[in-house]
N, C-alpha and C positions, 0 to 999 in steps of 0.2 A: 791288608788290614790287620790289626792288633785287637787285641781284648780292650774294650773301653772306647775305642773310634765309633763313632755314630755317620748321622747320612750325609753331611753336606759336602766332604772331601769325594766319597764314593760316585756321587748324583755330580759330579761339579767333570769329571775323570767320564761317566758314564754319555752326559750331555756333550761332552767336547769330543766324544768319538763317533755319537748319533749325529750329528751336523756334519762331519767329516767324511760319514759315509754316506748321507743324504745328497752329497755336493749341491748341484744345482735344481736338486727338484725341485720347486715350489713347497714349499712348509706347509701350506693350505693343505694341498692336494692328499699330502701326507698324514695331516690330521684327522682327516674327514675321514679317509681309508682306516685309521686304527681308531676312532671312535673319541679320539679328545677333542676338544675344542683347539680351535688355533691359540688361543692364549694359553692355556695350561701346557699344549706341545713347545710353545714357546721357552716359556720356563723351567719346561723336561729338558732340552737342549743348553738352556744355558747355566743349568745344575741347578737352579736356584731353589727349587722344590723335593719336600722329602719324595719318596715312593714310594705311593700310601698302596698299591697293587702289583708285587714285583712281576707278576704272571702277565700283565698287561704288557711289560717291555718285547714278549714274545712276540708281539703281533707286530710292534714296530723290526724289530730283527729280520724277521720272515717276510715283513712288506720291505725290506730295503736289503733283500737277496741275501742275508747272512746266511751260510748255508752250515747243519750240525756240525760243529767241530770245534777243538779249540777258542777261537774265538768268539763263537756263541755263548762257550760255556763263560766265558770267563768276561764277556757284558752280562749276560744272567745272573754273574756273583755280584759285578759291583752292582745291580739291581737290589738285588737282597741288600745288600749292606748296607746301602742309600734308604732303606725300607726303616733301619734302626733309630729310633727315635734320637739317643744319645741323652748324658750325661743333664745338663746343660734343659733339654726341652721341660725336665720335670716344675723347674722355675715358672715357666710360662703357663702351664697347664690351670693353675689357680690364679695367676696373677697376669692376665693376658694386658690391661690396662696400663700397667707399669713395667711388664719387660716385653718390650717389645721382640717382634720374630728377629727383626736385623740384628740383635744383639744376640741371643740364642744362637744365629750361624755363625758370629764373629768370633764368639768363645767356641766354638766350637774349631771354627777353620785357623784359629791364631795361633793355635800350639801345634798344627799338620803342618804348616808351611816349612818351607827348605830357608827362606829368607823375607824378615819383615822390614817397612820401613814405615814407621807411625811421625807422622805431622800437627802438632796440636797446637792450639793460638790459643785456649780459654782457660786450660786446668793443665795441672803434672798429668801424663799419660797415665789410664788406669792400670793399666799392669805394673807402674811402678810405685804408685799412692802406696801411703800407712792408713793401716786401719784406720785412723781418726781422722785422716786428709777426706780419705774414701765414704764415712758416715758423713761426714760437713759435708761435701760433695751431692752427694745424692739427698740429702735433706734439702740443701738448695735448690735443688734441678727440678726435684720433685713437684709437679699441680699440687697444693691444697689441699685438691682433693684425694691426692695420690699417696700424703704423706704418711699415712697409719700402714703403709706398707713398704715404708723404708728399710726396715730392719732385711726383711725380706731380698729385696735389691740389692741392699750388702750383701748378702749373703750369696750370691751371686756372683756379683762381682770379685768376692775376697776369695771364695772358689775359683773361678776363673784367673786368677792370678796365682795362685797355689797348682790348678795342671800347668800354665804355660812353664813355670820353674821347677816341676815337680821333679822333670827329667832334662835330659839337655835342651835348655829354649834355641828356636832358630836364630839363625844369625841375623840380630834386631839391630838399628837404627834407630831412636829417639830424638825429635825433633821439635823443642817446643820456644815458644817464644821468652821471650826476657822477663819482658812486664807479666809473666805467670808466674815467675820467681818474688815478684815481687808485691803482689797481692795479697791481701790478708784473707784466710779462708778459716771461718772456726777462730781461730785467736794467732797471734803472735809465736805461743807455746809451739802450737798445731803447727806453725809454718817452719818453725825451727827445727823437729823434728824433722819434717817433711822434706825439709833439703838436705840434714843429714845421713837419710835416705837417701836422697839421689844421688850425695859426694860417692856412697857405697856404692852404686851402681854403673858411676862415672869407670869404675876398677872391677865390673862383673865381667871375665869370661863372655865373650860373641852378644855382648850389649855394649854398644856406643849412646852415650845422651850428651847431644849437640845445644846447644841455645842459640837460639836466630835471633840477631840483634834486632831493638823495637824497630830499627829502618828499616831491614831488609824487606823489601816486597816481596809481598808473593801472587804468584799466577792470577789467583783467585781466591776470593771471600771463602773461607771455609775456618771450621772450628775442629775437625777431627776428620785428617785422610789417613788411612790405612793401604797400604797396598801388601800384598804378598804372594808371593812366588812360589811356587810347588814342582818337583821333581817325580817322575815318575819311568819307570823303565819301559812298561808295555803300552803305555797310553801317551797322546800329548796333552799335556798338562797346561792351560791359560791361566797366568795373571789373573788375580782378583782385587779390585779398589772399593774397599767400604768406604763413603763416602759423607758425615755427620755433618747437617748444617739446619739450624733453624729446629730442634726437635727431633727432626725426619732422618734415617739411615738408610741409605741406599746404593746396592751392590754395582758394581760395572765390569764384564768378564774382559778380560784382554783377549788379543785376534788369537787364531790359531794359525798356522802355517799356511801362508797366501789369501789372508784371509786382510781386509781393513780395519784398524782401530775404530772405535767408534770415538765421534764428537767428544764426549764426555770421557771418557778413559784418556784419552789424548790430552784431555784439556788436563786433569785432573795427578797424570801421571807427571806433568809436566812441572807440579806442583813440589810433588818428591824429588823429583830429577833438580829445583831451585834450589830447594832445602840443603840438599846433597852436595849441590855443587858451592853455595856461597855460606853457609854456616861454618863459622871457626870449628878448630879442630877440638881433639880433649880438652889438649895442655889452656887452651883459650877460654871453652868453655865451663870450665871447670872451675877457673878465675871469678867466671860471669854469677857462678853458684855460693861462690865461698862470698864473694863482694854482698849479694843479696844476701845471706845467710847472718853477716856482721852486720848488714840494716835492721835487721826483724831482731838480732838482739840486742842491738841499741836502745831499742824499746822497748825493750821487760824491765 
């Protein structure tokens, strides 16, 4: 861990080494014994929860034979560190209504991964928006009732793309559909920018942005997949799929070693794996961007 990592990378490293060493016990049995409820141990295992009692992890260790040494010590830290609220939670703390937890761990986990691959059908991907894309954006998304706290959500959001690029970003993928080049979001102006924007990005260093033509199918209905990949030397380390559809964010952990996918991860994963495999390349894409670009200034 580095100065500035918070809990969801640590808890996510933490969780995938407690289910690994639990094997086949029953999870129940195991909950009851350390005092959680079987839901909350559930989401202790699959990193999903800060840890809001690092001292609590001791009873799970000692109830599943970890015995003092090395290894102890060193789930005991990602405990601690998983304990760190991060960056990123301060957002949520006043404006729980409008930034939701799922987006808190995404900004959180999207600049820790070794390898990302974003899937998007409705908007330019966040992390690569302008300012003015990104205000139009969340002014639209926004309840009504939500909108006196847009500024705020930017704020956020424009954060959250400022750490991903701060330092080397991981080796990203961008994959969005045609007809989102070619929608007017905010004005004309707004859109012209916004894809000379992405021409820049088309030419960033370990960022690819693909455009999926309006035909190509995909797996499943979805507005926003995320999947990302993580490396780590002492731990095994599972795939993680944010998952945006309908309002709602939700995570899905990939297997760990001899372990089964789950329904949804599979289904979901399979979605990137489309993307990936039938979306033109730069040189093609890049076409798809400059084409749309000379629409939207036809019209000023």
């Amino acid at each position: 861990m580095t100065e500035g990592d918070s809990w969801p990378l640590p808890a996510l490293l933490l969780g995938a080494r407690l289910k690994t060493l639990r094997g086949r016990r029953p999870q129940n049995s195991l909950a009851k014994k350390t005092g959680y409820s079987p839901t909350l141990y559930s989401r202790i295992e699959a990193g999903a929860v800060r840890i809001d009692k690092p001292e609590a992890i001791a009873l799970i260790l000692k109830e599943l034979g970890v015995p003092a040494g090395p290894e102890f010590d060193q789930l005991m830290s990602l405990a601690r560190d998983a304990s760190v609220p991060g960056w990123a939670s301060s957002f949520r703390t006043a404006y729980r209504d409008a930034v939701p937890e799922s987006m808190v761990r995404l900004s959180e986990l999207e600049s820790r991964a070794t390898s990302l691959y974003s899937v998007e059908t409705a908007f330019v991907p966040g992390l690569l928006q302008s300012d003015a894309y990104r205000t139009a954006v969340t002014e639209w998304t926004l309840l009504p009732s939500q909108r006196n706290l847009a500024s705020r959500v930017v704020e956020l959001r424009t954060a959250r793309t400022r750490r991903f690029f701060a330092a080397e970003p991981p080796r990203s993928v961008f994959f969005l559909r045609e007809s989102v080049l070619r929608q007017v979001i905010g004005s004309r102006e707004l859109m012209v920018e916004q894809l000379e924007l992405l021409l820049t990005y088309v030419e960033t260093p370990r960022i690819g942005v693909r455009i999926i033509p309006m035909d190509l199918p995909l797996a499943l209905q979805v507005s926003s997949v995320t999947r990302m990949d993580f490396e780590d030397q002492l731990f095994a380390v599972p795939s993680v799929i944010y998952n945006e559809w309908a309002g709602r964010g939700d995570y899905y952990r990939g297997p760990l070693d001899g372990e089964a996918s789950s329904s949804e991860f599979k289904d979901l994963h399979s979605v990137t794996d489309t993307a990936a495999r039938l979306a033109p390349g730069r040189e093609d894409s890049r076409r798809l961007i400059v084409e749309a670009l000379k629409a939207h200034r036809s019209h000023l």
